[in-house]
Structure formats: structure tokens, C-alpha cells
C-alpha positions in Angstrom: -26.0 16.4 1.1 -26.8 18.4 4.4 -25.5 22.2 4.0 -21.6 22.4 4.9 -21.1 19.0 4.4 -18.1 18.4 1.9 -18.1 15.8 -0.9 -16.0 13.3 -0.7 -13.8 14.3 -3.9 -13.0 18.0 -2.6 -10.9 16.9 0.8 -8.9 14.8 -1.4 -9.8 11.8 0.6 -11.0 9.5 -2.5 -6.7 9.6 -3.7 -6.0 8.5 -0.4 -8.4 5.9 0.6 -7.3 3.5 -1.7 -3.9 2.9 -0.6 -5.5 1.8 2.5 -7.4 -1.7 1.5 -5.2 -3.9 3.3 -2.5 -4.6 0.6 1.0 -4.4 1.6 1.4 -4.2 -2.6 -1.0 -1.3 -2.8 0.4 0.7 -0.8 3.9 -0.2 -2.0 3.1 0.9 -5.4 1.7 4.0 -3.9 4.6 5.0 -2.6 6.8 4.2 -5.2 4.4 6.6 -7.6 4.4 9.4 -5.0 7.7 9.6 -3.6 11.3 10.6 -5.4 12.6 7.2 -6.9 16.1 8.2 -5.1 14.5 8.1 -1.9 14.4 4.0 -2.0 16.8 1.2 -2.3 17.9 0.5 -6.0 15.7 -2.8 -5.8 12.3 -0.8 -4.4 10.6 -1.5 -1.6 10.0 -5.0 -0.9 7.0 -6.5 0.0 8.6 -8.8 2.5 9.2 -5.3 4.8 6.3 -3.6 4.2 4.1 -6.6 4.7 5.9 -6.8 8.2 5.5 -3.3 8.9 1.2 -3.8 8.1 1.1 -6.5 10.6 2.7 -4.6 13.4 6.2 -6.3 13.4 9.0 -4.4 15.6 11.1 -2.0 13.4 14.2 -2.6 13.2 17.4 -0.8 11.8 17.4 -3.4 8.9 14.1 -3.1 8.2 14.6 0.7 8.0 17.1 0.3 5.7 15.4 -1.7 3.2 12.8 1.2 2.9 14.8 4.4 2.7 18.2 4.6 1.2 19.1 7.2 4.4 17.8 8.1 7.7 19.5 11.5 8.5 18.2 11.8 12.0 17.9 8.7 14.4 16.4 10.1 16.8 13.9 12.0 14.9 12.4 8.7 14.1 12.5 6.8 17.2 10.7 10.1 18.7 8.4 9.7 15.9 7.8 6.2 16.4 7.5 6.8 20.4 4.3 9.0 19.5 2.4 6.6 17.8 3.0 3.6 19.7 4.7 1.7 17.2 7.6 -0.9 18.3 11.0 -0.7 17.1 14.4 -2.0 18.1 17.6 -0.2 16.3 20.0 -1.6 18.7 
């Protein structure tokens, strides 16, 4: 390995990676490992949502909803969402 060149397994990147193979399920059990269990719906995130949300779908308020059990600021997230490109549609 060339001199300042990090291994893999220091930048945490190999706990990471993973969750990004594709799999709407992989990253939805992910999530559920690594976030507060309050933090989602009493039924969990369903794959139905998430597997919209990995091909791109427009977000909408329901779909929101069906992630997180609140959104405390709006507009905070639609300024988010404006940063990265990604579609949504609360109205």
C-alpha cells in the first residue's frame, strides 16, 4: 500500500459500503439497526417506500410519513431535498 494511503477498514468505509448493494431490504434493515426504534412507524419501514425512494420516485408527504413517525421542520427537508436534486411533492 503506497505511503499515506489508508486501509480500507480505518475510514470506516467497509460498515458502510454494504448497505449500498442495491437492496431496498439492506438498507432497510440497516436502518432499523442504526437508528432509535421510536424514530419509525410502529410497523417499520416498508419496503414498498423505500424501494420507491431507490428508484428515484417523487417524495411525497405520505411517503414521508411511512418513514419517520415525525418531521419537525418542513421546510428543513424540502431545502434539503432542493440540494440534492431529489423530487418531492408535499402539496
Amino acid at each position: 500500500m503506497a505511503a499515506g494511503t489508508r486501509h480500507p477498514a480505518e475510514d470506516g468505509s467497509e460498515d458502510l459500503l454494504p448497505i449500498l448493494d442495491g437492496h431496498p431490504r439492506t438498507y432497510i434493515d440497516w436502518a432499523q439497526e442504526y437508528f432509535e426504534e421510536e424514530r419509525f412507524p410502529k410497523d417499520g419501514l416498508l419496503l414498498g417506500t423505500v424501494t420507491q425512494l431507490y428508484y428515484g420516485e417523487t417524495l411525497t408527504k405520505p411517503m414521508v410519513e411511512a418513514l419517520v413517525t415525525e418531521v419537525t421542520d418542513w421546510e428543513a427537508l424540502r431545502r434539503d431535498l432542493d440540494e440534492i436534486g431529489y423530487p418531492y411533492d408535499f402539496d
